[in-house]
C-alpha positions in Angstrom: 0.0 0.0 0.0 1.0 3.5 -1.0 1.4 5.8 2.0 1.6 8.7 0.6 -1.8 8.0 -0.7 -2.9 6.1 2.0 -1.7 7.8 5.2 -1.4 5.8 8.4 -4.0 7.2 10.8 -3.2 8.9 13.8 -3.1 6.2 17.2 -6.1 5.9 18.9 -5.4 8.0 22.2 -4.2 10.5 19.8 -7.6 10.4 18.0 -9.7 10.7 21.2 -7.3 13.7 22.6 -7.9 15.8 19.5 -11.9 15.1 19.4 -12.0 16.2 23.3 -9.9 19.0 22.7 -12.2 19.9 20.0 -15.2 19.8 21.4 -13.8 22.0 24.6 -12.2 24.3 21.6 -15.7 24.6 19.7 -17.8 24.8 22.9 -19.4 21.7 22.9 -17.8 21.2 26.2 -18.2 24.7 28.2 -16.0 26.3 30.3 -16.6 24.7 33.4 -18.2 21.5 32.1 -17.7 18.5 33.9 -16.2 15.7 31.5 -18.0 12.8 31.4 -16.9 9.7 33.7 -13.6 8.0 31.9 -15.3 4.9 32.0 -18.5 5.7 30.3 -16.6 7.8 27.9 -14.5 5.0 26.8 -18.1 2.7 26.3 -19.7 5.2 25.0 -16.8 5.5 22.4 -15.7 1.7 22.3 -12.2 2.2 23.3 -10.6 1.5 26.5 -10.4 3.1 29.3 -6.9 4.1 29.3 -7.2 5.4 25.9 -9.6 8.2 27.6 -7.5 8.6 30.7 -4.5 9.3 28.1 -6.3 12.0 26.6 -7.6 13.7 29.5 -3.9 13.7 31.1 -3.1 15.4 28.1 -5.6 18.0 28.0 -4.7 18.6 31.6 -1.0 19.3 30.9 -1.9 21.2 28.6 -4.0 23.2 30.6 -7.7 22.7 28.8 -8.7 20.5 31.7 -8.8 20.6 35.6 -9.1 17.4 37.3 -10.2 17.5 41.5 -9.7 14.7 43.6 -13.0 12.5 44.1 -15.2 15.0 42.3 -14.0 14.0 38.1 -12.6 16.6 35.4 -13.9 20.0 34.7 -13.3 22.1 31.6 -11.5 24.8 32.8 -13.3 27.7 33.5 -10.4 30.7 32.3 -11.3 29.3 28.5 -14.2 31.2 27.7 -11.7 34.6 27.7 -9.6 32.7 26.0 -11.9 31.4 23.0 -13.6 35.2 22.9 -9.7 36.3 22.4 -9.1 33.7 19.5 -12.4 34.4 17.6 -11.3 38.3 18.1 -8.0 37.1 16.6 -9.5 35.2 13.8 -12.0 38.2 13.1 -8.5 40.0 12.3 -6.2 38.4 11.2 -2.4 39.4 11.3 -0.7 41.3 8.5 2.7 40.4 8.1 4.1 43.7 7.5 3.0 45.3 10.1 4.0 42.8 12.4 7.8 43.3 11.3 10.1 45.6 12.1 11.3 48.2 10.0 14.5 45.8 9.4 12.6 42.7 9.4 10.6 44.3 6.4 14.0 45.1 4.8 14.7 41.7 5.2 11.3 40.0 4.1 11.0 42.3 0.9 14.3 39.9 0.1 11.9 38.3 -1.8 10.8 40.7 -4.4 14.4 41.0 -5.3 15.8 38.1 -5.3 14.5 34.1 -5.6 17.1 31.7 -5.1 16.5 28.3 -7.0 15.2 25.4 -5.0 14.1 23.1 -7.6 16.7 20.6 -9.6 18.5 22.8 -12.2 17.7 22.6 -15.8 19.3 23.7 -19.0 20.6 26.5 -19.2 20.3 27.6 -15.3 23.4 29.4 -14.4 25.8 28.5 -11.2 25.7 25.1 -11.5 28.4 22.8 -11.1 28.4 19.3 -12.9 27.2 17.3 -9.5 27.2 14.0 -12.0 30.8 14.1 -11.8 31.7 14.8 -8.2 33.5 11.6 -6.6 30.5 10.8 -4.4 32.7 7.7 -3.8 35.7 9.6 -2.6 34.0 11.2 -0.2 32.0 8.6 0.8 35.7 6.3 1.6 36.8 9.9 3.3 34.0 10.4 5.8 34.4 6.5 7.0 37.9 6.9 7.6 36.8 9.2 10.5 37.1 7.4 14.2 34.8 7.0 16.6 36.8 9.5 18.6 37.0 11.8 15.9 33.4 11.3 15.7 32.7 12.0 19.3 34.7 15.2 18.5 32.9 16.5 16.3 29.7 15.9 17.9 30.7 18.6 20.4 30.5 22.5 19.9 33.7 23.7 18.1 35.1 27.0 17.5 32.5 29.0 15.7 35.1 30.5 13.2 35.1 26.4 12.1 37.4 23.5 12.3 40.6 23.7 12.9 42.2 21.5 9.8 39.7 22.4 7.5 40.4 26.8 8.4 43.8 25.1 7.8 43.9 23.3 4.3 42.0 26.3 2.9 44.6 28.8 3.6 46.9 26.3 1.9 45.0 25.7 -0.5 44.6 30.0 -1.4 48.4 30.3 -1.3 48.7 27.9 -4.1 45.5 28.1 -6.3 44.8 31.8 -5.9 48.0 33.6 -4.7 46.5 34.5 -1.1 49.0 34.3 1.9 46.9 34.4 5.3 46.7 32.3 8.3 44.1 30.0 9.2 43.4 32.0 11.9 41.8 34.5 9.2 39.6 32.0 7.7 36.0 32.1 8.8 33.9 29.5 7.9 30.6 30.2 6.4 27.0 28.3 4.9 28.1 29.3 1.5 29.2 32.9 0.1 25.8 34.2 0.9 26.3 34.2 4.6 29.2 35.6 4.2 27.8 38.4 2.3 25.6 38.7 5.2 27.9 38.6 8.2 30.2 41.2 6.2 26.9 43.6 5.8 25.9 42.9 9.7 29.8 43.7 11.0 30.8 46.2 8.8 27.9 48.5 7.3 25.3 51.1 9.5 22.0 51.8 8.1 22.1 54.4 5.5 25.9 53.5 4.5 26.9 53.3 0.7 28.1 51.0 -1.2 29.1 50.4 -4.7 28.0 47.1 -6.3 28.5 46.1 -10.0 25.7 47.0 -12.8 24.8 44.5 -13.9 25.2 42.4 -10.7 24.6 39.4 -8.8 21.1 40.4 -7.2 21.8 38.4 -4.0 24.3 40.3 -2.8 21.9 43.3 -3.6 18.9 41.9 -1.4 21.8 41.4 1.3 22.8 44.5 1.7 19.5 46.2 1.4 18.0 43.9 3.7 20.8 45.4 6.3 19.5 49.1 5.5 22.3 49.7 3.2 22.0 52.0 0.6 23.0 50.4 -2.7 25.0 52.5 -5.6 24.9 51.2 -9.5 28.2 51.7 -10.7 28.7 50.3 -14.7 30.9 47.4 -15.7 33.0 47.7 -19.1 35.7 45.6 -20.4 38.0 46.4 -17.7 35.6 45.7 -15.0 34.2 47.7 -12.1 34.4 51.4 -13.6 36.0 52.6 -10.0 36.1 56.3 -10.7 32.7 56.9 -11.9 31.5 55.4 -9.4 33.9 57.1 -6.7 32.8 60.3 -8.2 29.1 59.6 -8.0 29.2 58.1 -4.5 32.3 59.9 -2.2 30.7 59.1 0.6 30.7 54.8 -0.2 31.9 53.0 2.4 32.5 49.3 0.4 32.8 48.1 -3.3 31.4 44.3 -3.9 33.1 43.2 -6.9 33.7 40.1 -8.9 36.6 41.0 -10.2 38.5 37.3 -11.8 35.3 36.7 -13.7 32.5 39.6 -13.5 28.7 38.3 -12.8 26.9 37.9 -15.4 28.9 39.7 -18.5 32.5 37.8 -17.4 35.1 40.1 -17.9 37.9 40.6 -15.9 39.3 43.6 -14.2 42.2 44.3 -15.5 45.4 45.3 -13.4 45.2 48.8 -13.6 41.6 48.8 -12.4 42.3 46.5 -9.4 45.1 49.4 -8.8 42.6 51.7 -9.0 39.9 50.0 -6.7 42.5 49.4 -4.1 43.9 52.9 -4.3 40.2 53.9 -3.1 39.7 51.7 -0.9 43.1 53.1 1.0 42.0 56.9 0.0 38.4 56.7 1.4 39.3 53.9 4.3 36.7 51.8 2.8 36.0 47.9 2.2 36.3 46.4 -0.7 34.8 42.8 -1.1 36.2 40.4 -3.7 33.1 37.6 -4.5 35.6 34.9 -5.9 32.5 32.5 -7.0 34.3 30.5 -10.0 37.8 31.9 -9.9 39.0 28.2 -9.9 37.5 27.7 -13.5 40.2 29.3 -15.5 41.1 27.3 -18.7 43.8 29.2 -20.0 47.5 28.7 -20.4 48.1 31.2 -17.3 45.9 31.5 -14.1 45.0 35.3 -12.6 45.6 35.3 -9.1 42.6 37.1 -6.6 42.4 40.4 -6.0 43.2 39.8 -2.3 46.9 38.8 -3.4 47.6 42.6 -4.2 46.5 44.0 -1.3 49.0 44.7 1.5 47.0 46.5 3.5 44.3 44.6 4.1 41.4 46.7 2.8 40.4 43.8 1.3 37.8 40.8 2.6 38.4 37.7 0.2 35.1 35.7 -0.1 35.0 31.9 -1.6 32.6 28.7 -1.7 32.8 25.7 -2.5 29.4 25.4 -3.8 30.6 26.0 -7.4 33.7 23.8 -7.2 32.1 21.0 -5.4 28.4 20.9 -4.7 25.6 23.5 -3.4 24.7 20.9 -0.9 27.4 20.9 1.7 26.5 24.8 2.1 29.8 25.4 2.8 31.6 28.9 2.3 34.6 31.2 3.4 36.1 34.7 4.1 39.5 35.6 4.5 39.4 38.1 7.1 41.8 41.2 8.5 43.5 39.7 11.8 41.7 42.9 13.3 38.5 41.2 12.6 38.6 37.7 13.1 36.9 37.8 16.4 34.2 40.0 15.5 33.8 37.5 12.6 33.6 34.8 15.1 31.3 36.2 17.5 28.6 37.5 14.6 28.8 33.4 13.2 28.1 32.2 16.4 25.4 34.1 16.9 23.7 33.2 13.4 23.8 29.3 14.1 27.0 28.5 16.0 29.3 26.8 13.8 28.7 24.8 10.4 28.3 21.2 10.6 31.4 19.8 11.9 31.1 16.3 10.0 31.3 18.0 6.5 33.9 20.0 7.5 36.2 17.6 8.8 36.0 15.7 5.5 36.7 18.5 3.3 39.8 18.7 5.2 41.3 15.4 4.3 39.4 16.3 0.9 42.0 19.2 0.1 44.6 17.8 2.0 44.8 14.5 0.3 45.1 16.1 -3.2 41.4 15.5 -3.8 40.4 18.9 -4.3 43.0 19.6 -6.8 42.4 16.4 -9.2 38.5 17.3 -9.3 39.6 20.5 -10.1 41.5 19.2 -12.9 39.0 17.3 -14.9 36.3 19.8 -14.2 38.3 22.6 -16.3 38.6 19.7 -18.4 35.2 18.7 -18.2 34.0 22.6 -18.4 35.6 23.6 -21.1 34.5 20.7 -23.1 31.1 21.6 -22.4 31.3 25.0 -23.1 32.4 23.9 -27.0 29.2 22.1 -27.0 27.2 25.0 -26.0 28.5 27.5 -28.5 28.3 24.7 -30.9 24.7 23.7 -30.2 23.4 27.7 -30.1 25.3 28.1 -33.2 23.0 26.0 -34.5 20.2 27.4 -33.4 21.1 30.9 -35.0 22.8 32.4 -31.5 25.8 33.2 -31.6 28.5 33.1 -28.6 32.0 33.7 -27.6 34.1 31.6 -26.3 35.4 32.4 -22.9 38.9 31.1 -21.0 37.0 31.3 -17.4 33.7 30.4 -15.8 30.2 28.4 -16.0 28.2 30.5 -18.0 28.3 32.8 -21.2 26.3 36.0 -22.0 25.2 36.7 -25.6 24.3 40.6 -25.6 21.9 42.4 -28.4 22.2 45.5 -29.7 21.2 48.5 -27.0 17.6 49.0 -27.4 16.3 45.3 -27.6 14.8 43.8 -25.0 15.3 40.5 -23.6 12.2 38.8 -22.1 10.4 37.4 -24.5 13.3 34.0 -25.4 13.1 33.6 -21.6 9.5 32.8 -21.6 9.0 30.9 -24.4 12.1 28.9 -23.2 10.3 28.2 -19.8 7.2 27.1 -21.8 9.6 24.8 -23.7 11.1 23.4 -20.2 14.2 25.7 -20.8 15.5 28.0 -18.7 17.1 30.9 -20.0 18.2 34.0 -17.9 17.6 37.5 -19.7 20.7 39.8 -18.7 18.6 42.7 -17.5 17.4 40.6 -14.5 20.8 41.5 -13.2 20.5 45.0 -13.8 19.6 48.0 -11.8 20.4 51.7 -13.9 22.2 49.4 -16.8 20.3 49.0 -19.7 22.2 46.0 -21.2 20.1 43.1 -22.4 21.1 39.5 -23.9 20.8 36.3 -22.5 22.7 34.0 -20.0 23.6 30.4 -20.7 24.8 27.9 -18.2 26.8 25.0 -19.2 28.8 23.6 -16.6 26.1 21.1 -15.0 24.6 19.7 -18.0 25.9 16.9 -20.3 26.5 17.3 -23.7 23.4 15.7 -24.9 21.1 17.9 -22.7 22.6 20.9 -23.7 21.8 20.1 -27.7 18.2 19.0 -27.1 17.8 22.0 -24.8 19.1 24.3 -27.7 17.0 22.8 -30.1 14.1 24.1 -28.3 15.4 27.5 -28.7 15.1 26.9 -32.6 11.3 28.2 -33.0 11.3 30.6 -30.7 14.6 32.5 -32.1 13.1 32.1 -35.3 9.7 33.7 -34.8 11.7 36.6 -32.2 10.4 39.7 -32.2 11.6 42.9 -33.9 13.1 45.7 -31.8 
């Protein structure tokens, strides 16, 4: 028998507690009622008698009920103020809004602004990562190497700022993959990038502060910093990356610059040097923060790898952000920032406040993950793997009659239209052809850039051609202007 069609029902006592505590709740039984005698009740309802006495235990626990001594169980009197208040409540019910505060409203509007995915990721969703070819089996062999007294360990509040060999490997890790010297004892670790976005907004930015965040942009780092009372300033991208002096001129007062600066979100340039010069130069001048959002800056497929922006900064004006839901997998929620030695404690204090530490387990793996040379190998085959797929992608929308350029970094391309077009109409006929295709000015706030954003990284090759042949028609029949 099916049981999600079929649901077990609910145990017996459990049956006769909710139709007492029904009939008190509807009035059947009035305040002050007497309760009929457990032993006719039980006849009455062919159960036995302990069933009822269950029941009424309960309902006295739970204060619907007053039982006195030799005399039987009452209804207690108190609940007729008590039901006049619920059908007053019920008469009116609450509006969410008003029951916020003015930050919770910030916060809650998050929703208007931004919708993170929840639902298994289709062609051509952006951000991510081809989960068919992580080593489940690796890990797998790497978490049962763990001893019971490693276990026991771990099953014990640790240090919020997370464990010690994993804060470790990743600061070995940076030195070597992204040219980052800092201690462990800088390394915070986060639920993915996002709380570190969040953490960085809570710590470091007032209501009413400034800051400078990439147009087009990632919109969940907007929603973040709004939802902290932050005041967010548009500054243009071009082919150098964050256009720091326009938007230092604009904004003189900004306090932080969030910027993706090895491979720009969505349109994937990357800042040059003499714009990372320029960003840090303000960032000394106006003793601000800048933030460096590192999402994908393993995926480089070219003959030389650019190191972060946090390996030219000496005086630490600079908070260096990473996850490892791109390299590895969304699931493990599992993020990082490299913090000023000023700050780590802050850091530490704020994450233990939010939900004490990540889960120790996971972290403890992805230890001997990047310590064993793990890390590195996937690594390997997925800019491999990536860049394979990537072919396939500008291949299969060539196809189609769309156009794309190649790109030496990332998970996604962009294919921009001429300035005046707009962008919406491919994305829902895709949807209604179970595609999913991002229009570029969902990223954008003053920008007026449109085009379209494919994902490639997570599908195989053979989805990504059936999903581009479904873009045939509807590129075809596309609208003029």
């Amino acid at each position: 028998m099916n049981s999600r069609t079929n649901p077990r029902p609910a145990p017996l006592r459990q049956q006769v507690y909710l139709q007492l505590r029904a009939a008190i709740e509807n009035g059947s039984f009035a305040p002050g009622a007497r309760l009929p005698p457990s032993r006719e009740h039980a006849q009455v309802l062919g159960v036995g008698r302990n069933t009822v006495v269950w029941a009424v235990e309960r309902l006295q626990a739970e204060g619907y009920v007053l039982s006195r001594v030799g005399d039987g169980s009452y209804v207690a009197p108190d609940l007729a103020t008590l039901r006049r208040g619920r059908r007053r409540a019920a008469a009116a019910p609450l509006a969410a809004t008003a029951a916020l505060s003015a930050r919770g409203r910030l916060i809650a509007d998050t929703a208007l602004r931004w919708r993170p995915p929840t639902t298994e990721a289709i062609a051509f969703r952006i951000g991510a990562p081809a989960i068919d070819a992580f080593p489940f089996d690796v890990w797998e062999r790497l978490s049962r190497r763990t001893s019971p007294l490693q276990r026991r360990a771990g099953a014990q509040y640790i240090d919020p700022a997370g464990h010690g060999p994993l804060r470790e490997a990743i600061a070995q890790w940076l030195l070597v993959s992204r040219g980052i010297r800092c201690e462990s004892a800088q390394v915070l670790v986060t639920s993915g990038s996002q709380q570190a976005i969040d953490l960085i907004g809570r710590l470091l930015l007032d209501v009413g502060d400034e800051v400078l965040v990439e147009d087009p942009g990632y919109p969940g780092i907007r929603a973040c910093l709004l939802g902290h009372g932050a005041q967010v300033r548009a500054v243009p991208v071009d082919a150098q990356g964050l256009c720091i002096a326009e938007g230092a001129a604009r904004w003189p007062g900004a306090r932080m610059a969030v910027v993706t600066p090895s491979h720009q979100f969505p349109l994937g340039v990357r800042m040059s040097l003499v714009r990372r010069l320029a960003l840090l130069d303000w960032a000394r001048a106006h003793r601000a923060w800048v933030i460096e959002d590192d999402y994908d800056g393993e995926f480089q497929y070219g003959a030389h790898r650019i190191p972060a922006l946090r390996s030219l900064s000496e005086d630490e004006r600079v908070l260096y952000v990473g996850t490892f839901s791109k390299t590895l997998h969304p699931g493990l929620r599992l993020g990082f920032i490299v913090l000023p030695p000023a700050l780590a404690d802050a850091f530490a204090s704020a994450k233990a406040l939010c939900d004490r530490h990540s889960p120790t387990a996971e972290q403890d793996v992805l230890a001997r993950f990047i310590l064993d040379g793990h890390l590195l190998r996937h690594l390997r085959r997925m800019r491999e793997l990536y860049s394979q797929r990537q072919q396939v992608l500008i291949e299969a929308l060539a196809r189609a009659g769309l156009p794309l350029a190649a790109s030496e970094h990332g998970m996604h391309l962009v294919h921009e239209l001429p300035s005046g077009r707009t962008d919406l109409w491919l994305a829902r006929s895709a949807l209604d052809a179970g595609v999913f295709v991002a229009p570029l000015s969902r990223y954008a706030i003053e920008s007026q850039r449109t085009g379209w954003v494919f994902g490639y990284a997570g599908y195989e090759p053979a989805t990504l051609r059936a999903a581009a042949r479904k873009l045939v028609a509807p590129l075809r029949a596309q609208p003029r202007g």
